[in-house]
C-alpha positions in Angstrom: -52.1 -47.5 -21.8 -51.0 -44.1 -23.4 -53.4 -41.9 -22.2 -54.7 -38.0 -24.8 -53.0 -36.3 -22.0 -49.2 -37.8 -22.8 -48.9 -38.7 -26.3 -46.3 -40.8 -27.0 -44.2 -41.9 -30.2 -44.0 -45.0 -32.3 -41.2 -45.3 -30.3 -42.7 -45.6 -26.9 -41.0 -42.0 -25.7 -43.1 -39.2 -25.0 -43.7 -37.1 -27.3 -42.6 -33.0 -27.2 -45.5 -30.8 -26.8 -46.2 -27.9 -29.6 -43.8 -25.0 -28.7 -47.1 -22.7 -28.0 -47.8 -25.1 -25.0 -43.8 -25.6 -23.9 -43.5 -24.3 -20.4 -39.7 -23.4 -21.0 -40.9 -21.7 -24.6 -43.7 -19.9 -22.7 -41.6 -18.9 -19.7 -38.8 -17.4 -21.8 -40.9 -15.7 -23.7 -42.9 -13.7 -21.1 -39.7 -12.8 -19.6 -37.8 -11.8 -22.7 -41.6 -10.0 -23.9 -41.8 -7.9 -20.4 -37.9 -7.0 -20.9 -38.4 -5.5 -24.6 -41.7 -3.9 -23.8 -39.9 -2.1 -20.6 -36.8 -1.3 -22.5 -39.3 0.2 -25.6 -41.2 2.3 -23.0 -38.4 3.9 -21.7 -37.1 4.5 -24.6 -40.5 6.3 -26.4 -41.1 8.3 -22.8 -37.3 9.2 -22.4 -38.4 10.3 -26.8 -41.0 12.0 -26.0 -39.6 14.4 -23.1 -36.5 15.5 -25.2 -39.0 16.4 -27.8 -41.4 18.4 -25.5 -38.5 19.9 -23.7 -36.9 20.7 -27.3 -40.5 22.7 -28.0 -40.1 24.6 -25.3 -37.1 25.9 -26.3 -34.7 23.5 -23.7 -33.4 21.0 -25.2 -32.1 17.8 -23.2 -28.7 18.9 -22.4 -25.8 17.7 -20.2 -24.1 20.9 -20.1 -25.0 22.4 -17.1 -22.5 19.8 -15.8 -20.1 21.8 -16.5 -21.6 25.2 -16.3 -20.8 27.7 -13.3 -23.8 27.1 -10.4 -24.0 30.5 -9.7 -25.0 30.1 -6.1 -23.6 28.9 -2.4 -24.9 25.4 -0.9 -25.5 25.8 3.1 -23.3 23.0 4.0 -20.5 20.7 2.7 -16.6 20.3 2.0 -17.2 23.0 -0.4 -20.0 25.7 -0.7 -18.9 27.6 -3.3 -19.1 24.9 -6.4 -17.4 25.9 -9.5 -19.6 23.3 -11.5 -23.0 21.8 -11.4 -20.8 18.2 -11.3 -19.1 19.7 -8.3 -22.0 20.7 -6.8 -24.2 17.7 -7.2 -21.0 15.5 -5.9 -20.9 18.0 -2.8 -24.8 16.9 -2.8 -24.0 13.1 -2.3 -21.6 13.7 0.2 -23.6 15.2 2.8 -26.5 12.6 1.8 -23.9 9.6 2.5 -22.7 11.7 5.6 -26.4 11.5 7.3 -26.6 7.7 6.1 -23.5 6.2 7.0 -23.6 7.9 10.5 -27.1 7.3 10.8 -27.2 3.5 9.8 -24.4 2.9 12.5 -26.5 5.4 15.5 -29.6 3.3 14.2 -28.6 0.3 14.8 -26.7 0.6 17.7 -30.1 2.7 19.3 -32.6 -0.1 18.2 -30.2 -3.1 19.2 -30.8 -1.6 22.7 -34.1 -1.0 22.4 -34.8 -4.1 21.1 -32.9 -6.0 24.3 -35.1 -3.8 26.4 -38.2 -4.5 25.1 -37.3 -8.1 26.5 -36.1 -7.0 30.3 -37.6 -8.2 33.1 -37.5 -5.1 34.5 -41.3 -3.8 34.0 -40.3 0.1 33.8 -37.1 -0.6 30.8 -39.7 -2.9 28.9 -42.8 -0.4 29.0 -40.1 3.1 28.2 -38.9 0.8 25.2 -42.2 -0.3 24.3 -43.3 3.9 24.7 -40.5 4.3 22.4 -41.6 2.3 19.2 -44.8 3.1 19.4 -44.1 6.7 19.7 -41.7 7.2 17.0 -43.1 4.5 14.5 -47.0 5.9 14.4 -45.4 9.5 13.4 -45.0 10.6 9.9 -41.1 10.8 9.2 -41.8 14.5 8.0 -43.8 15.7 10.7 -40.1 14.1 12.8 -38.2 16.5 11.0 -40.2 19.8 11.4 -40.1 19.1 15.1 -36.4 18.6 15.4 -35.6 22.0 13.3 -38.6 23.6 15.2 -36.7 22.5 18.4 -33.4 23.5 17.3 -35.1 27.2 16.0 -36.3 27.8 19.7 -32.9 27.6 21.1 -31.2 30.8 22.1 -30.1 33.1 19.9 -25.9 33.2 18.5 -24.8 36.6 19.7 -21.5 38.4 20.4 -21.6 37.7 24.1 -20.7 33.7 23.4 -17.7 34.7 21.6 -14.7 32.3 22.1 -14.4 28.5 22.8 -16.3 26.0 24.8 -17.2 22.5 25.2 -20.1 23.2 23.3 -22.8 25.0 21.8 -26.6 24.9 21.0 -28.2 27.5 19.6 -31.0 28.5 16.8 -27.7 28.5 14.2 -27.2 24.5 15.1 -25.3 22.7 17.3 -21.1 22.8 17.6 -19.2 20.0 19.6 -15.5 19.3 20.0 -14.2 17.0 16.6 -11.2 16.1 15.3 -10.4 18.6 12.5 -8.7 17.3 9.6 -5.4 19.2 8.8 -2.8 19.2 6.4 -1.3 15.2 6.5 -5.0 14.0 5.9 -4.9 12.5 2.9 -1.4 11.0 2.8 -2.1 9.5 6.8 -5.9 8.1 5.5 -4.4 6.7 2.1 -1.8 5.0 4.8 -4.6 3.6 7.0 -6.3 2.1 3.9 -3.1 0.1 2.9 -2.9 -0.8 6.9 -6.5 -2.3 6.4 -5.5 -4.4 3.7 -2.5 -5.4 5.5 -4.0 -6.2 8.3 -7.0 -8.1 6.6 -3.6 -10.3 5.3 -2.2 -10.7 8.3 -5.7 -12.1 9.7 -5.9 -14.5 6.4 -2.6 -15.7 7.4 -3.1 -16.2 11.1 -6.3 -18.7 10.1 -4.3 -20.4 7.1 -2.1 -21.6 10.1 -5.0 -22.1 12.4 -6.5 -24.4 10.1 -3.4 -26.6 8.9 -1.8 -26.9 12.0 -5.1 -27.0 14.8 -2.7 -24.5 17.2 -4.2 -20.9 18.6 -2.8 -18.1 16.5 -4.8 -15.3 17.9 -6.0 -13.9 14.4 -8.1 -11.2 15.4 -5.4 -9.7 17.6 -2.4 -9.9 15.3 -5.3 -8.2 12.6 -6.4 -5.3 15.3 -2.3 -5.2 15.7 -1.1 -4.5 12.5 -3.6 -1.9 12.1 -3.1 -0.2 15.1 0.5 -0.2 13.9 -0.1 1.4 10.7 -2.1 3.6 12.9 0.1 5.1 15.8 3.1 4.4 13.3 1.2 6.8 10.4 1.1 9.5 12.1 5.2 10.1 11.9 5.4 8.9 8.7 2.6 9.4 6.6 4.2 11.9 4.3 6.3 9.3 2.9 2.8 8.8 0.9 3.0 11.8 -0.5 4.5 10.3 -3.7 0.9 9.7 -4.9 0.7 13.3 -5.8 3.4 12.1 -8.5 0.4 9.6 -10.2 -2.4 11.5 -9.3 -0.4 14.3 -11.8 0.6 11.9 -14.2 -3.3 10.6 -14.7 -4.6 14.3 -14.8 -2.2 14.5 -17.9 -3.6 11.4 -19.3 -7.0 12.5 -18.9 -6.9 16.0 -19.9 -4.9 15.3 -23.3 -6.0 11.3 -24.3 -8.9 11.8 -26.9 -11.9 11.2 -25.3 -12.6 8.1 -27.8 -9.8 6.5 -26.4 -11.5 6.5 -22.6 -15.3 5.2 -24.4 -13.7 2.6 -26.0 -12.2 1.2 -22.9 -15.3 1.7 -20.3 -16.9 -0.5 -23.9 -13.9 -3.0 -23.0 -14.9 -3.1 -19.2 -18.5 -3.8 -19.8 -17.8 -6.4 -22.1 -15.1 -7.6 -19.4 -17.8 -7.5 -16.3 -20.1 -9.7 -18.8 -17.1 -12.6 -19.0 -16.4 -12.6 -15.5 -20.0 -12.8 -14.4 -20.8 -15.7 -16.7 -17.3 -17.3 -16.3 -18.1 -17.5 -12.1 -21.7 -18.1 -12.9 -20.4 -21.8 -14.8 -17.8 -22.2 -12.1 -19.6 -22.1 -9.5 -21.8 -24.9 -10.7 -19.2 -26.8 -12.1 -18.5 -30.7 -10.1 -15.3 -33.1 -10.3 -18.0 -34.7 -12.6 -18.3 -31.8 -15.2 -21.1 -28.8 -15.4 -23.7 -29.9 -13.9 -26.9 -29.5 -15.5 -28.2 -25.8 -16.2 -32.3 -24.9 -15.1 -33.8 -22.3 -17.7 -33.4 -20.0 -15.3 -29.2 -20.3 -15.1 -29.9 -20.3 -19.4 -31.9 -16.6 -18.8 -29.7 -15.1 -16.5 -26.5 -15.9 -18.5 -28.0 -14.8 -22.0 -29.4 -11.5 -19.5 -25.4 -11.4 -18.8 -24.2 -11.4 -22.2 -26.7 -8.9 -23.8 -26.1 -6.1 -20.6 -22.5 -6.7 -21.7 -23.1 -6.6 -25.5 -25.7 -3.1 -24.5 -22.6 -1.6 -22.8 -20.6 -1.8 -25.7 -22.9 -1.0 -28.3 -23.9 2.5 -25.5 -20.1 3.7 -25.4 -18.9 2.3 -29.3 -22.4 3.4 -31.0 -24.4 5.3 -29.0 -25.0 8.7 -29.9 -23.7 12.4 -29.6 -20.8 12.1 -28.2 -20.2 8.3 -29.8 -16.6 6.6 -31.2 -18.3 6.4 -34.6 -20.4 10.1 -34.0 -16.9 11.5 -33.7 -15.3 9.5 -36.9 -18.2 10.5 -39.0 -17.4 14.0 -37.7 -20.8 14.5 -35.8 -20.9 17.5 -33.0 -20.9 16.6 -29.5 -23.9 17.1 -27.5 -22.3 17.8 -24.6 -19.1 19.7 -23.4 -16.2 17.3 -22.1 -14.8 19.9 -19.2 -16.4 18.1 -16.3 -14.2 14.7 -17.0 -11.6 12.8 -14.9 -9.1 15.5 -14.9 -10.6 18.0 -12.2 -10.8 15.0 -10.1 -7.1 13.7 -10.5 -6.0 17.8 -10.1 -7.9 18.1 -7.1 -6.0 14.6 -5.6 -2.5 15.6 -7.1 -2.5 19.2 -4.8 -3.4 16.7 -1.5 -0.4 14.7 -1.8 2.3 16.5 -1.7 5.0 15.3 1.1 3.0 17.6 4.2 4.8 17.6 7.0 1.5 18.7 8.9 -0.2 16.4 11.5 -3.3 14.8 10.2 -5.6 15.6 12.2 -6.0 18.1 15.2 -8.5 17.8 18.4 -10.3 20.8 18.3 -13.3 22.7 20.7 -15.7 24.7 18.9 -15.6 28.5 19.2 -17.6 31.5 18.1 -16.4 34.3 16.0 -18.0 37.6 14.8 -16.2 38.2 11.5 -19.0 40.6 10.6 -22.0 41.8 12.5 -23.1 38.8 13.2 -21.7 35.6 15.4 -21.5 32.2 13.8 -19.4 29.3 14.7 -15.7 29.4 13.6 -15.1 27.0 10.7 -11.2 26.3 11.3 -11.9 24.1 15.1 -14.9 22.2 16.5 -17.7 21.0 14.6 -21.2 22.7 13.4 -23.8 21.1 12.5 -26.6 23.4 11.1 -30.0 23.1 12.1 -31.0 21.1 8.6 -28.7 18.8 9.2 -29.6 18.5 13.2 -33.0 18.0 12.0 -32.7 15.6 9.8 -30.4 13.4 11.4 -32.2 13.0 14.3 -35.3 12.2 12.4 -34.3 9.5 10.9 -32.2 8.1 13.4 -34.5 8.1 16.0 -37.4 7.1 13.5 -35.6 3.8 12.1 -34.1 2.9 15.6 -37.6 2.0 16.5 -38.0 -0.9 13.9 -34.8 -2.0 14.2 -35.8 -2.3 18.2 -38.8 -4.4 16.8 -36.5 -6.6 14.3 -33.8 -7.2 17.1 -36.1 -8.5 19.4 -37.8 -10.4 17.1 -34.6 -12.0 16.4 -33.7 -13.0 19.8 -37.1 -14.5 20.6 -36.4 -16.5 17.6 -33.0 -18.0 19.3 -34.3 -21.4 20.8 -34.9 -21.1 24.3 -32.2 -23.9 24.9 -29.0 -21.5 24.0 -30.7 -19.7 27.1 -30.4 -22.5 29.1 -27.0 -23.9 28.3 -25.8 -20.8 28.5 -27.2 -20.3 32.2 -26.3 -23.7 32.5 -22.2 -22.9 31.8 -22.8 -20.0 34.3 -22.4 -16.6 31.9 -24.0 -13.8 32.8 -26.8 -12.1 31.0 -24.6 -10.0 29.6 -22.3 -12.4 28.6 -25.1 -14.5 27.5 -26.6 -12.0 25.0 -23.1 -11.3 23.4 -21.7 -14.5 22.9 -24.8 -16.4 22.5 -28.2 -15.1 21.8 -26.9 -11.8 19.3 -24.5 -13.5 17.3 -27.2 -16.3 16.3 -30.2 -13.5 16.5 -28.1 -11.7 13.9 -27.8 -14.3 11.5 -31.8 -14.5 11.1 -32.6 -10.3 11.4 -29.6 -9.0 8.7 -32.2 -9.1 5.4 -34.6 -6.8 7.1 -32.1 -4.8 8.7 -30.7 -4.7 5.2 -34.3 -3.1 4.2 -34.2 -0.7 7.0 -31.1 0.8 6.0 -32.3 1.1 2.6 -35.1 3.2 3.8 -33.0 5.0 6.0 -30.8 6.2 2.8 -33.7 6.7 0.7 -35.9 8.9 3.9 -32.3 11.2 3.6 -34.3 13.4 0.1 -37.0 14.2 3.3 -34.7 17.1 4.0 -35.6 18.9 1.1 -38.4 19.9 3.2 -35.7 21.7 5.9 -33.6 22.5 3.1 -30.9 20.8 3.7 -28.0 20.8 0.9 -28.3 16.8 -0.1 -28.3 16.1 -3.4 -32.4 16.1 -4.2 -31.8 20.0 -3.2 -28.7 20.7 -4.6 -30.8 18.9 -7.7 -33.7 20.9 -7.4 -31.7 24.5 -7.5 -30.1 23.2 -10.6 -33.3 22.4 -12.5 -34.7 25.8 -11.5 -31.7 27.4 -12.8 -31.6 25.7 -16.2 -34.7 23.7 -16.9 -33.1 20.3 -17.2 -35.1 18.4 -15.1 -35.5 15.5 -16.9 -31.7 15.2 -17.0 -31.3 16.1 -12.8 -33.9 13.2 -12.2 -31.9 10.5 -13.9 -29.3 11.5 -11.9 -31.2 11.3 -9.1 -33.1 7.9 -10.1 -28.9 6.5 -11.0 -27.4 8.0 -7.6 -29.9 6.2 -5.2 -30.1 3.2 -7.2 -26.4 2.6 -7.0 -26.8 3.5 -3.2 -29.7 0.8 -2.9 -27.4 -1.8 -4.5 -24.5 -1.1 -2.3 -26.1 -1.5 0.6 -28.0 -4.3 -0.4 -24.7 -6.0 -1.7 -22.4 -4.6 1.7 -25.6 -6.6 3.9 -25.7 -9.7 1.3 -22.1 -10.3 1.9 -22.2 -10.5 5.8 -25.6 -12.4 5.9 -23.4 -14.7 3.5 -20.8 -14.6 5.6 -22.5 -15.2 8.8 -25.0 -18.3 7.4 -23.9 -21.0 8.7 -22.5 -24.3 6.8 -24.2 -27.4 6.4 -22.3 -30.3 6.3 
């Protein structure tokens, strides 16, 4: 009996429901709805901010890209910028520098803390315990203030410490021994990056053999080998890379005298070129001996999603405004001055390479000067961190190691008690039992929210605004003040940490990937 609820046809099939009531119609639709009513209300706010800004007498501009800072940054591989590009790129740096260094001290900090947590012994358990609830239960600002506070009430930098030492601590920061960089730098690290990818070969190879012929081929040593050879073995002969100086040159030419049309119309070809390759893997991956295999609506949304960012990309670097293909051929005026291109940056790498017989790098202790009348650290040996940058690094170090300790013990209570015992059983030790049994699996289940935490950690790095320190949220805020274009500094900002979130999130992706394992 055919029930209201089903019609079917004369033909006994069931009859399609009226597109208002479609559940694919109705789920496409909201989706496709929300993504044209986002895209319009960026579009009338980003509208309505030029206009108001225009009003004032500021009109949205991208010049001061170009345009002479006018000031010195406190810190960073250069504190005299010559641009507001340059200075915002020396911004990133030393926000990356208190990320990457603090993502690796974080998690090597909570992995301890974590194991601890679990000890039998009753005083390491309670001090860890002390720890995260200590550091966790205080505001991430009120962190920072402390650490400068700290590093303020240290003794004063005066003439008496003048000369070298194993280290220093004062109210001016702290200055430890380091391996300067010297003139061989660039040609000896452009010499370790080919030894990586080497060596990453070399491993490939090692397991192709493992696998076809069952024999040990001790991958990971011939890998940490070959490296180690490009590594010793660089340092005699890593001018011989200096011959890079010869493209970097030849690219600066390009850049500086290829129309500028000619450069829009291939980033056009590269977005359209991302789009292919996404949907092109996309079918391949779900393609069987048997053909495609049937696509959801949601594989339909995503490549359609695919094809119109690709289609968007184009249209933004063939048609978009200003400084457009077709704004240029219809003899429109750019809106914003082309001296902050790829050219600097080629320049600057074309006077790095150029067949230095210097060693690369130099150990170093730190020393203080008095170049004027007053001491600082010397700039040319050691290393000096300045209080900001004490401050801040410490913060969020220590603030982030405490729920990582949390994550890494959950994750080893979450390793079935029976790896414990046949581990015990095969007679390793603790120690050996947490690093070849109990961490590698405990891994596998805590990398997505240690993949969260690190995206905090990067994101908590703009706190030291508050200590002034020189990242790029500062070096944004000074440029704003200056010029008044702070709608444009905060799309910067908004694009920067976006593309940091997405790295990150793509770096820990891959390894969870890579660590899941395979069912059969």
């Amino acid at each position: 009996m055919v029930t209201p609820l089903e019609p079917r046809t004369d033909s006994g099939e069931q009859a399609k429901p009226p597109f208002w009531r479609n559940v694919t119609v109705l789920k496409w639709g909201a989706q496709i709805g929300f993504l044209v009513f986002f895209v319009w209300l960026f579009y009338i706010l980003i509208s309505e901010a030029a206009s108001n800004l225009k009003q004032t007498g500021i009109p949205f501009s991208w010049d001061f890209l170009g345009d002479p800072l006018g000031v010195k940054l406190g810190e960073g591989f250069n504190t005299d910028p010559e641009s507001g590009l340059e200075a915002l790129a020396v911004g990133m740096v030393n926000m990356v520098r208190i990320t990457i260094s603090g993502i690796v001290a974080a998690t090597i900090l909570g992995t301890i803390i974590g194991i601890a947590r679990l000890s039998s012994n009753w005083i390491v358990s309670k001090v860890a315990n002390a720890y995260i609830e200590f550091f966790r239960n205080i505001p991430l600002l009120v962190q920072i203030y402390f650490w400068q506070a700290l590093v303020f009430g240290l003794g004063e930098l005066t003439a008496d410490d003048t000369g070298s030492g194993m280290y220093f601590a004062t109210s001016k920061g702290v200055a430890i021994p380091w391996l300067n960089p010297r003139a061989g730098r660039w040609q000896y690290i452009a010499l370790l990056l080919l030894g990586g990818w080497v060596a990453r070969r070399v491993y490939k190879w090692r397991i192709k053999i493992l696998e076809e012929k069952g024999m040990e081929t001790h991958a990971m040593a011939w890998g940490l080998g070959t490296f180690a050879t490009f590594m010793f073995g660089g340092w005699l002969i890593h001018p011989i890379m200096g011959v890079l100086g010869y493209l970097w040159s030849a690219l600066a030419w390009i850049s500086g005298n290829v129309p500028v049309f000619f450069f829009q119309v291939a980033l056009a070809a590269v977005a359209a070129w991302l789009a292919y390759r996404f949907i092109k893997n996309f079918l391949d991956e779900r393609r069987t001996p048997a053909g495609l295999a049937k696509l959801t609506d949601d594989d339909y949304f995503r490549l359609i999603v695919a094809g119109l960012l690709g289609l968007a990309g184009v249209a933004f670097f063939l048609l978009g405004p200003g400084n457009s293909v077709v704004s240029q051929m219809l003899g429109r005026s750019k809106t914003f001055a082309m001296n902050w291109g790829l050219e600097p940056i080629f320049e600057f790498l074309a006077t790095k390479f150029d067949f230095s017989t210097g060693v690369p790098m130099e150990w170093s202790r730190p020393e203080v000067v008095v170049p004027t009348r007053f001491a600082q650290y010397s700039a040319e040996v050691g290393k000096a961190f300045t209080p900001a940058f004490v401050a801040v690094w410490i913060g969020v170090t220590l603030y982030t190691a405490a729920f990582i300790g949390e994550i890494v013990r959950a994750g080893i209570m979450a390793v079935h008690r029976g790896q414990n015992e046949a581990a015990n059983a095969l007679g390793l030790k603790r120690g050996q039992m947490l690093r070849l049994v109990v961490l590698p699996q405990a891994f596998r289940i805590v990398l997505p929210p240690l993949g969260s935490q690190y995206l905090n950690l990067a994101k908590n790095t703009s706190l030291g605004i508050a200590v002034a320190y020189a990242d790029i949220v500062q070096v944004g805020q000074t440029i704003y003040n200056q010029g008044g274009q702070a709608l444009a500094v905060f799309i910067i900002w908004m694009g920067f940490y976006s593309g940091v979130s997405l790295l990150l999130s793509g770096v820990v992706n891959y390894y969870n990937r890579k660590m899941q394992l395979v069912e059969r």
